[in-house]
C-alpha positions, 0 to 999 in steps of 0.5 A: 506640682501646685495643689488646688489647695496651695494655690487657693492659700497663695492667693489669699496670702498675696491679697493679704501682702497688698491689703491696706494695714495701719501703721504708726510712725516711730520717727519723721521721714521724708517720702520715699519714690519707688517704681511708680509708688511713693510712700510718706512722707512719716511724721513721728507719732502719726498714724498711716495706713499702708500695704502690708508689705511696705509696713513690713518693710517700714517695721524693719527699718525701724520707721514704724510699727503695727497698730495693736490691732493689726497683729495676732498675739497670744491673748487673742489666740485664747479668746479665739480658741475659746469660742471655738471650744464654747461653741456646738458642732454646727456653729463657727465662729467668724475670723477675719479673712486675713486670719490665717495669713496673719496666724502663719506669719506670726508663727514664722516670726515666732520660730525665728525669734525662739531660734535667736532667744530661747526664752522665746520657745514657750511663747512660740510653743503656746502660740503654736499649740493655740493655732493647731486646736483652733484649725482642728477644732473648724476643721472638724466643724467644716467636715461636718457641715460639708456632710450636711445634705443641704447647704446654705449661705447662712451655714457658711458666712463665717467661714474664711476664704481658705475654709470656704474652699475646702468646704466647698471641695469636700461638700462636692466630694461628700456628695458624689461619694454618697451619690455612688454609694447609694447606687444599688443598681450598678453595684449588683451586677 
């Protein structure tokens, strides 16, 4: 059975395939017909902007490669698990919306690339260990803002797509919790 949760993540992560990204051409290529699409023609050291997927696709091949700017690596991680750290209880920082689409993906391709090249594993470690601080440092700041007992639009701007869902599940949570707690009157019978 699909949880809320799951089926929130699979539709972000299905926005993230069909999302535009930049790729740059490795080498000259005629355009490619698929059912109703057609992709190219690529001409070596141009730049294109495609769906994730098809850039995907392209990567293997050997057709073409990401933009620097459309791939989360390490040093990101860093600077991202930085904020996080300098950063009070009530304030989050702002992510992309492709944030943890990206964060899976790469952590897969990671694990892959540490499975065929064990001098992979510490980058793949590192990386990991970056991802789960950062997710456990917002979800901190998440439960907690969703404690809060008013909400507002400005507490919850920098929030992801996937994070505003789970705020909103356990703001609502919190709040009939709270509402049967203090109900005196029916508990005393």
């Amino acid at each position: 059975m699909q949880t809320k949760a799951l089926a929130v993540i699979r539709k972000h992560d299905f926005a993230f395939e069909n999302s535009v990204v930049r790729t740059v051409a490795n080498r000259n290529l005629a355009e490619i017909k698929l059912a109703g699409l057609s992709v190219g023609p690529f001409e070596e050291g141009n730049e294109y902007e495609v769906r994730y997927w098809i850039a995907k696709e392209l990567e293997k091949s050997g057709v073409a490669h990401f933009r620097e700017e459309e791939l989360l690596d390490v040093t990101k991680l860093f600077k991202i698990q930085w904020k996080e750290r300098a950063q009070t209880a009530g304030q989050i920082s702002r992510l992309s919306d492709d944030f943890y689409p990206k964060l899976r993906r790469h952590l897969a391709e990671l694990k892959d690339q540490s499975v065929k090249a064990p001098e992979k594993m510490r980058e793949y470690e590192t990386f990991r260990s970056l991802s789960h601080d950062i997710v456990s440092s917002r979800l901190r700041k998440i439960v907690s803002l969703a404690s809060a007992p008013t909400h507002t639009e400005q507490m919850t701007k920098n929030l992801t797509g996937e994070e505003r869902f789970l705020h909103n599940q356990l703001s609502h949570l919190i709040h009939d919790w709270r509402t049967q707690i203090l109900k005196n009157e029916e508990l005393v019978e």
